[in-house]
C-alpha positions as CSV (number, residue, x, y, z in Angstrom):
1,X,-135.6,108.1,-71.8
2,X,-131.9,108.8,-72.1
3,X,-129.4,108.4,-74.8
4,X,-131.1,110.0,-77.7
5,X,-129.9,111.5,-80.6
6,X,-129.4,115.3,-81.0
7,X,-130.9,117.1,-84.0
8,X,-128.4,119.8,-84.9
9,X,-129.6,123.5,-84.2
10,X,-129.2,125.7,-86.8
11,X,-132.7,125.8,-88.4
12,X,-136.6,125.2,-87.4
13,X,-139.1,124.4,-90.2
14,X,-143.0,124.3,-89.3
15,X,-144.9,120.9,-90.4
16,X,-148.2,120.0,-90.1
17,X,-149.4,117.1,-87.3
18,X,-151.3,115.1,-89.5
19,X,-149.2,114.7,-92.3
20,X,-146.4,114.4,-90.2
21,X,-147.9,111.4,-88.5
22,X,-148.9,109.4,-91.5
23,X,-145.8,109.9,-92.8
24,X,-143.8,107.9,-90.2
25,X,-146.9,105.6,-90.0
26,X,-146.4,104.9,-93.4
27,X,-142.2,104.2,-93.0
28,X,-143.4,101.4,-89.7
29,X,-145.6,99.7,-92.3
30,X,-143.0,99.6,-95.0
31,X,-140.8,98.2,-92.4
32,X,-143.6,95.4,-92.1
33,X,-145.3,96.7,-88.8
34,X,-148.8,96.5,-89.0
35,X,-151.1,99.7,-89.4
36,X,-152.2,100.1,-85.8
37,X,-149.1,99.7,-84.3
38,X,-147.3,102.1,-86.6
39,X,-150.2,104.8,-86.0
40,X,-149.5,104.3,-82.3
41,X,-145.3,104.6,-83.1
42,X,-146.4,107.2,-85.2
43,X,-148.3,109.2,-82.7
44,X,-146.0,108.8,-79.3
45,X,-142.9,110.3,-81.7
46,X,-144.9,113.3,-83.0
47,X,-146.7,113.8,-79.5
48,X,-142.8,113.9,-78.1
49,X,-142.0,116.9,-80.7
50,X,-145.0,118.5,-80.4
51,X,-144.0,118.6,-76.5
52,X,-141.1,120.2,-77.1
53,X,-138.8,117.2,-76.3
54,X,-137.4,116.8,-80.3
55,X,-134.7,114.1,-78.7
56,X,-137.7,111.7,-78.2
57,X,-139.1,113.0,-81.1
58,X,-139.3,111.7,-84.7
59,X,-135.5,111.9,-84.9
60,X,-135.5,108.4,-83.5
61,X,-137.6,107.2,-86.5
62,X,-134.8,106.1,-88.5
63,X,-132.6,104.2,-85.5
64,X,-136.0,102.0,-85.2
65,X,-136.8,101.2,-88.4
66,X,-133.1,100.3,-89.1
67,X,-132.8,98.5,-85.9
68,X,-136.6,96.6,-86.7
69,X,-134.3,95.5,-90.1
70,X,-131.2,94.5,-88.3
71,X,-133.0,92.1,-85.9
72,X,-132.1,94.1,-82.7
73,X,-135.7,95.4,-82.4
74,X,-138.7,92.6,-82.6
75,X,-142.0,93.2,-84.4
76,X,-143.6,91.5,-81.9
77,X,-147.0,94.1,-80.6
78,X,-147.5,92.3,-77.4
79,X,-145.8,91.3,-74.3
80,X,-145.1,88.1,-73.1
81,X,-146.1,87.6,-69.3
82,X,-143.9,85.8,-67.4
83,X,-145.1,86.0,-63.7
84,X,-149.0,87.6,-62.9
85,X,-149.9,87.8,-59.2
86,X,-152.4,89.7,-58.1
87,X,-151.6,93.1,-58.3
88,X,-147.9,92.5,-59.8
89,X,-146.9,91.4,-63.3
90,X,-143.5,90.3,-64.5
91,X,-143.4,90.9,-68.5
92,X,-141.3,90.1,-71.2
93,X,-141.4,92.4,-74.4
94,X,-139.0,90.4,-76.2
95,X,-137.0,93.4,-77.9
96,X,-140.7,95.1,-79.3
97,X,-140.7,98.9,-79.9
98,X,-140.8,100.5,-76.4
99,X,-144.2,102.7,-77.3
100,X,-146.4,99.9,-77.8
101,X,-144.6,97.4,-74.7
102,X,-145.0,100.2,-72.8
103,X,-148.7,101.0,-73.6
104,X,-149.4,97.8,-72.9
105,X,-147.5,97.0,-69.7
106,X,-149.4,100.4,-68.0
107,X,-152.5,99.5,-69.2
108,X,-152.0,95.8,-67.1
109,X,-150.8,98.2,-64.1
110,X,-154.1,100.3,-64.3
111,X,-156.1,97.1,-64.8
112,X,-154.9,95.3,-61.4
113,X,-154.9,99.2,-60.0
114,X,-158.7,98.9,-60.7
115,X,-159.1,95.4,-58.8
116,X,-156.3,95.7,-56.2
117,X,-156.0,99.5,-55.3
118,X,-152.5,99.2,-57.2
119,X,-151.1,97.7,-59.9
120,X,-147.0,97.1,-60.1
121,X,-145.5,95.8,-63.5
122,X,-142.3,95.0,-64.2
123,X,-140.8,94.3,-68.2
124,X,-137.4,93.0,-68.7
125,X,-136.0,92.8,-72.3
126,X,-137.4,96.2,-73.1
127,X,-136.4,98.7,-76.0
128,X,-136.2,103.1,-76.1
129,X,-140.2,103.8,-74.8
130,X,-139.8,107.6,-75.5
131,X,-140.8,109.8,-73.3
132,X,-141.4,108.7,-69.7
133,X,-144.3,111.0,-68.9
134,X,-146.4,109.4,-71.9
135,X,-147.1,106.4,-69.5
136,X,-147.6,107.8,-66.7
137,X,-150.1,110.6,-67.5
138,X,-152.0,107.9,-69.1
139,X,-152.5,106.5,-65.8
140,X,-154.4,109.5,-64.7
141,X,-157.1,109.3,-67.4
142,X,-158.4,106.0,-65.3
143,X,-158.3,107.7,-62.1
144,X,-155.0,106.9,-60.8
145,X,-151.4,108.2,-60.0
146,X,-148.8,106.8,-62.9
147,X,-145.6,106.0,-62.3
148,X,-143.0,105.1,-64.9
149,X,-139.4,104.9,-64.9
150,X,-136.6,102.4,-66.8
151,X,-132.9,101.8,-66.9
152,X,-130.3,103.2,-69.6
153,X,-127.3,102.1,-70.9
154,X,-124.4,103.5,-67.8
155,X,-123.1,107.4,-68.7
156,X,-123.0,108.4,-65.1
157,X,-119.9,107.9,-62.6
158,X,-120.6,108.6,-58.9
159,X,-119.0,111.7,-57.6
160,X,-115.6,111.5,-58.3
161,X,-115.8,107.9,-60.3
162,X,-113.8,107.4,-62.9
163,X,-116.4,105.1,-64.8
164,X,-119.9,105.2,-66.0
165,X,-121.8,103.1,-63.4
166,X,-126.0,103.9,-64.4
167,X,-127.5,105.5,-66.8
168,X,-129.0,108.8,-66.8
169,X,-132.4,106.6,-65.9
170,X,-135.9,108.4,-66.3
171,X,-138.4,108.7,-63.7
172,X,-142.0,109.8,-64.3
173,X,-144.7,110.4,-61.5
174,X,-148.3,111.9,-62.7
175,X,-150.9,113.2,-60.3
176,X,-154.8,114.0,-61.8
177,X,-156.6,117.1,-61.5
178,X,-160.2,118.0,-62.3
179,X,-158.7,120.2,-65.3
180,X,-157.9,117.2,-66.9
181,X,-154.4,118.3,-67.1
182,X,-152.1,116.3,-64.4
183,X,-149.1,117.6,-62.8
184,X,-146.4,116.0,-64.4
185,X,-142.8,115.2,-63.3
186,X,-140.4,113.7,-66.1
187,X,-136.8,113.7,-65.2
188,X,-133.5,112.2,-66.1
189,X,-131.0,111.6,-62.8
190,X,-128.5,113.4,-65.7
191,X,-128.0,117.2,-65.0
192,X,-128.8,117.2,-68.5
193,X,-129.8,115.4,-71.8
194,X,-126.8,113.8,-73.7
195,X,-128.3,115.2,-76.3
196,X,-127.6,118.7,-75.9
197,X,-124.0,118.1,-75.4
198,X,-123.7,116.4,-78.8
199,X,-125.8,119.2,-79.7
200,X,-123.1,121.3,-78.4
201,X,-120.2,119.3,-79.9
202,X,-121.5,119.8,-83.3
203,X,-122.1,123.9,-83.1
204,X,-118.8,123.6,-81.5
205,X,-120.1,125.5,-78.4
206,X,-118.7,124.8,-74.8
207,X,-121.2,123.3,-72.2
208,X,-121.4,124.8,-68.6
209,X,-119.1,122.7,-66.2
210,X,-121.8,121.2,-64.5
211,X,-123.1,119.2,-67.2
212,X,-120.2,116.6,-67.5
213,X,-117.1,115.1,-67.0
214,X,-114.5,114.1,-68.6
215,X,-112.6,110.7,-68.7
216,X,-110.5,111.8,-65.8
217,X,-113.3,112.4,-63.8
218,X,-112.8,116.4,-64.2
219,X,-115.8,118.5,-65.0
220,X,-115.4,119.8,-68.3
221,X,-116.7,122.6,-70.7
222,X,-115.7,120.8,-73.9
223,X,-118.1,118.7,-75.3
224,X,-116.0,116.6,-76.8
225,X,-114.1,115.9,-74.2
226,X,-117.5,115.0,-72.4
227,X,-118.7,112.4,-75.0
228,X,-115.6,110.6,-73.9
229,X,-116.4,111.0,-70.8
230,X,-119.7,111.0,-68.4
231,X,-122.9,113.3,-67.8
232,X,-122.8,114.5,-64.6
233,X,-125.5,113.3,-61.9
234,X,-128.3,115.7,-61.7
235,X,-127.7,116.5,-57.5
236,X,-124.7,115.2,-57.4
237,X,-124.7,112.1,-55.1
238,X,-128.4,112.8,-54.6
239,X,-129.1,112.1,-58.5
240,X,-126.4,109.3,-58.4
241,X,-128.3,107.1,-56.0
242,X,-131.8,107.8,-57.6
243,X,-130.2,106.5,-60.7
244,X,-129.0,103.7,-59.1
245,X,-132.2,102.5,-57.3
246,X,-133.9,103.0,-60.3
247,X,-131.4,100.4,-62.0
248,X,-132.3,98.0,-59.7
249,X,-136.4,98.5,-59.3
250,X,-136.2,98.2,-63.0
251,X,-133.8,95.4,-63.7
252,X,-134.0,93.8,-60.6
253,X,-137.5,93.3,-60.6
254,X,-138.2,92.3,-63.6
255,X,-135.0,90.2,-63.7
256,X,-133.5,91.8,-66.7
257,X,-130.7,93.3,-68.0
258,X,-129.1,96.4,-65.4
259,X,-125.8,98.3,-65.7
260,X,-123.3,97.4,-67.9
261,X,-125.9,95.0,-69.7
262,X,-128.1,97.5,-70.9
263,X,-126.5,98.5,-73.9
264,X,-126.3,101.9,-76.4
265,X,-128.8,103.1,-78.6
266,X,-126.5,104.3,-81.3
267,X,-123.2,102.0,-81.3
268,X,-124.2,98.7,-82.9
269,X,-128.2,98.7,-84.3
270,X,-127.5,94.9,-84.8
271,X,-127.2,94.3,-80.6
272,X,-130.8,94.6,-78.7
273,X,-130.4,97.4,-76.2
274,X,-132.8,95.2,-73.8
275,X,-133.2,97.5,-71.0
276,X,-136.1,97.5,-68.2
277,X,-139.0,99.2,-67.2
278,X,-141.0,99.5,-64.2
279,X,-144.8,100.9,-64.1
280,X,-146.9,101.7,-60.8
281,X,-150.6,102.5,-61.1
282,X,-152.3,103.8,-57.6
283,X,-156.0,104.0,-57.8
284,X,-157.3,107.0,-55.9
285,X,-160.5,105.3,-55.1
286,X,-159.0,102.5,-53.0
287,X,-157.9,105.8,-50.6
288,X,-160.5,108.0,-50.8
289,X,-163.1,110.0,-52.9
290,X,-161.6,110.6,-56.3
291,X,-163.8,113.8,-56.5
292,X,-162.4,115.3,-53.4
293,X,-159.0,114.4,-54.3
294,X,-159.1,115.7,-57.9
295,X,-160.1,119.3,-55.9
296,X,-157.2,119.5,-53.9
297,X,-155.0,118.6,-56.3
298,X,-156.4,121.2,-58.6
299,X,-155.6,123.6,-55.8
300,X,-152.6,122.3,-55.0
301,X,-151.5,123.4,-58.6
302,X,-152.9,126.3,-58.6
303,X,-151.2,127.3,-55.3
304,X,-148.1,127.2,-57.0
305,X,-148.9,129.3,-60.0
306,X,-150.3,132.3,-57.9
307,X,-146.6,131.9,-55.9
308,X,-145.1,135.6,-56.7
309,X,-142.2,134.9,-59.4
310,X,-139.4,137.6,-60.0
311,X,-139.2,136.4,-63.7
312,X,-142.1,137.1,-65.8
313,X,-145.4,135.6,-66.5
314,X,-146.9,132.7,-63.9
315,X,-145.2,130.5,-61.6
316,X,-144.7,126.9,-63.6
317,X,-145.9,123.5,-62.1
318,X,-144.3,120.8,-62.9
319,X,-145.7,119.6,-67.0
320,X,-147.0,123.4,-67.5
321,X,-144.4,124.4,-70.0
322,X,-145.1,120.6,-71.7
323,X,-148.5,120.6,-72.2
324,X,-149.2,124.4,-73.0
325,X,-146.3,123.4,-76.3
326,X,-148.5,120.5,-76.8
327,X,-151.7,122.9,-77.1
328,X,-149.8,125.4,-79.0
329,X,-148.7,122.8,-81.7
330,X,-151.7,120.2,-82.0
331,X,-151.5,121.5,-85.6
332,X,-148.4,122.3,-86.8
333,X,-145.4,121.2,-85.3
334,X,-141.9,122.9,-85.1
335,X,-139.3,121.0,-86.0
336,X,-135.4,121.3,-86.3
337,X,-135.1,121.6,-90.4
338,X,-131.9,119.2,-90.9
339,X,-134.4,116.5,-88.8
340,X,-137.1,117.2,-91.3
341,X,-134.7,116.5,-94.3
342,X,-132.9,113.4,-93.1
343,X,-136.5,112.3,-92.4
344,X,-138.0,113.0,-95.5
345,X,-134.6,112.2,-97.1
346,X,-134.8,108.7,-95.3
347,X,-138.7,108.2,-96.7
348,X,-137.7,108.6,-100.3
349,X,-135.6,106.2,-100.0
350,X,-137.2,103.9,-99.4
351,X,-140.1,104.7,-101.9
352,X,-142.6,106.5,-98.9
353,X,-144.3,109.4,-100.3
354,X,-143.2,112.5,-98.3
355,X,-144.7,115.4,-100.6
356,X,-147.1,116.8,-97.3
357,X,-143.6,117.4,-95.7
358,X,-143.3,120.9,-97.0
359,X,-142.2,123.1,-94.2
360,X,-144.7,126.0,-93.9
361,X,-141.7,128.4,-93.1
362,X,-137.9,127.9,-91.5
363,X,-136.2,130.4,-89.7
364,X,-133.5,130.6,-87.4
365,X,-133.6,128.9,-83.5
């Protein structure tokens, strides 16, 4: 999901999983969420770092726990349905923490999936949900393709626009295999995160012209200039309009907020950001075989990978690179070292023991 913050890029330390995750469980329940839900918060942020997507990542700890304080974030752990026919739902998650209204509304979509063939669910009122690919790869563990996709607060202009219009709206489509493993697409309709420009801004490096704009519309390789400005549509009009219809399956649908209404992450924690989702479920059964299916997907993949490449090593399907990092660190975790010290920084605080912290090394990126 887009407009995340940046952790700056000077320094990696190594952390172990576990004591990683009961930390930031333990900062949720000092907050006053309850113990399940902050092991699931807990879990979906580390899972994001240990994917290699640090933006998503327990950087955002912080933001929510000061936004849960401020009232702009409910601790509400369940939904609110507002319309349920047949295989579509209309929810309300009432400002909760994305991860668990998220959770929640895909599991409804794989239910109806289950008794309908597919299951559509719509959530207005919505906050951050993380990663995009989280919910729809959870589809495929109960047989079915996931789909998952919400709105952002606007950063992109249409080709020569001179005003953000959408946001940089995620879209994530999963696709089981008999490995277990799905091919996964998670995408932004940005040409790239917001996050590696203020990344950029802070190392005081330029950015490649292609990654924004500037307020007059101009691409730009300041990234200064471009955080006054707007990302650049991934495609160009092509990434524009998938942004857009995305704004409206997500907002429209579920008659909540869209465009302008969605609001920033960052500016003012005291102001819900109360975007939208949208989450699809399609049970393979209801088409055909799921055995036969899971085959040719499995070949489909593997198709792909034996395609000659001219760089080195195999050629990558789409959620390769994610899940071989997620293998590689379902121990330790590498994390930038200035986002390990404002967390731990941030735990004793507020009176959170964060002693298992230690960084097992940190070396330069």
């Amino acid at each position: 999901m887009g407009d995340t913050a940046a952790p700056d890029q000077a320094r990696t330390a190594i952390v172990s999983v576990s004591a990683l995750q009961k930390v930031v469980a333990a900062l949720f329940v000092d907050a006053g969420m309850r113990e399940t839900a902050s092991q699931t918060i807990a879990t979906a942020l580390v899972e994001a770092d240990r994917q290699g997507i640090g933006s998503h990542g327990v950087a955002m700890a912080q933001m929510y726990i000061e936004r849960l304080e401020r009232g702009s974030v409910s601790r509400a752990e369940s939904v609110t349905i507002v319309q349920d026919n047949d295989a579509v739902a209309v929810l309300d998650a009432g400002h909760m923490l994305g991860h668990l209204a998220g959770d929640e509304a895909m599991a409804i979509a794989v239910d109806k999936a289950h008794r309908f063939g597919l299951g559509v669910v719509a959530v207005c009122h919505g906050f951050h949900f993380g990663v995009a690919g989280r919910y729809a790869a959870s589809a495929t563990r109960a047989g079915c393709i996931g789909i998952a996709m919400c709105n952002t607060r606007p950063m992109i202009a249409p080709p020569g626009g001179l005003a953000p219009t959408v946001g940089n709206n995620p879209l994530a489509i999963a696709v089981p295999t008999s490995s277990g493993t799905p091919i996964l697409l998670d995408m932004a309709m940005s040409e790239v995160a917001l996050a590696r420009i203020r990344a950029a801004a802070r190392n005081e490096q330029a950015i490649p012209p292609d990654w924004a704009v500037g307020a007059d519309g101009r691409p730009t390789t300041d990234p200064h200039v471009a955080l006054e400005g707007m990302l650049a549509p991934m495609g160009g009009t092509k990434g524009f309009a998938l942004a857009l219809l995305i704004d409206a399956m997500c907002g429209l649908l579920a008659g909540g907020a869209w465009g302008a209404d969605v609001k920033p992450l960052f500016d003012d924690l005291s102001q819900p950001a109360d975007c939208s989702f949208l989450f699809i479920a399609l049970n393979i059964a209801h088409f055909r075989p799921i055995e036969g299916f899971l085959e040719e997907a499995t070949m489909m993949r593997e198709r792909v990978r034996a395609v000659p490449n001219r760089n080195e090593g195999q050629t990558p399907v789409p959620g390769d690179r994610r899940a071989a990092l997620a293998r590689e660190q379902a121990a330790h975790v590498a994390l930038d070292q200035a986002v390990l010290d404002r967390l731990t920084h941030f735990a004793v605080e507020r009176g959170v023991d964060a002693s298992s912290l230690t960084s097992l090394a940190a070396v330069p990126l």
